[in-house]
C-alpha positions, 0 to 999 in steps of 0.5 A: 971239853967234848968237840963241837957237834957235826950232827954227822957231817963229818969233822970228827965231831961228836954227832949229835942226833938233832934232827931226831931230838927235834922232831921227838920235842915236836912229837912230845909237845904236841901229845902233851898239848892234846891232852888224850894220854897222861905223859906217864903211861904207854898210850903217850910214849906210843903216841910220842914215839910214832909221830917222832917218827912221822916228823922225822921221816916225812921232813914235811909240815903238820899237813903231811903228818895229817896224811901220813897218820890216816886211818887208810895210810898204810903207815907202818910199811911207809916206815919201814920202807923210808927206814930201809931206803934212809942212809946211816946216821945218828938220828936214824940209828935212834928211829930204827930202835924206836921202831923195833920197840914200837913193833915189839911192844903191845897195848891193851886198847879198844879195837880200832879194826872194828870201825862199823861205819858211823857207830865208831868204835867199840871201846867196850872191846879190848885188844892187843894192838901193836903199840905203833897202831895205838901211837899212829891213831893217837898222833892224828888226833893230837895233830887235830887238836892242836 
């Protein structure tokens, strides 16, 4: 029988990374409710991984998520700057790794730097975006939707 978990607080337990699972059901839910992106394809996992990420590392309400996933927020240094001040743990261990495969994973997308004031975006033009830019626009407008 495996021993009861500590989610890292010692004990000798097994450590069970729940805040991180928490927040990424929470992620998952919400993209799923918003319906922008079929649950099997990357513009979802993006999605999914980025706001898990925003839930984990913000600890606030749906308001702050709002905020942190701007358009203007500069949400990727906000990341890496929470990531590199967080102390160790399970749950930061699972981030860090979605954050790298967020940094290293590019998709096809419409070219969301090309906002031309109140024309909007050109989803005729495609780019390689970075899947955490895709994941940050997407996660803001699920949070609007749901």
């Amino acid at each position: 029988m495996l021993p009861e978990s500590t989610n890292g607080a010692g004990g000798g337990g097994l450590a069970v990374p729940m805040d991180w699972l928490c927040a990424e059901y929470v992620a998952d839910d919400v993209m799923r409710t918003s319906g922008l992106a079929g649950p099997g394809s990357l513009e979802f996992r993006a999605g999914t991984q980025t706001l898990a990420l925003t839930i984990l590392l913000s600890g606030a309400g749906t308001g702050a998520w709002l905020r942190r996933t701007a358009h203007d927020h500069p949400w990727s240094a906000w990341v890496t700057t929470r990531l590199d001040e967080a102390a160790d743990g399970p749950d930061l261990a699972l981030a860090r790794n979605t954050w790298l495969r967020l940094r290293a994973t590019e998709l096809r997308a419409a070219d969301l730097a090309g906002l031309t004031g109140l024309g909007g975006v050109d989803e005729e033009r495609q780019v390689w975006l970075p899947a955490w830019q895709v994941g940050v626009a997407l996660s803001h407008l699920a949070l609007h939707l749901c």
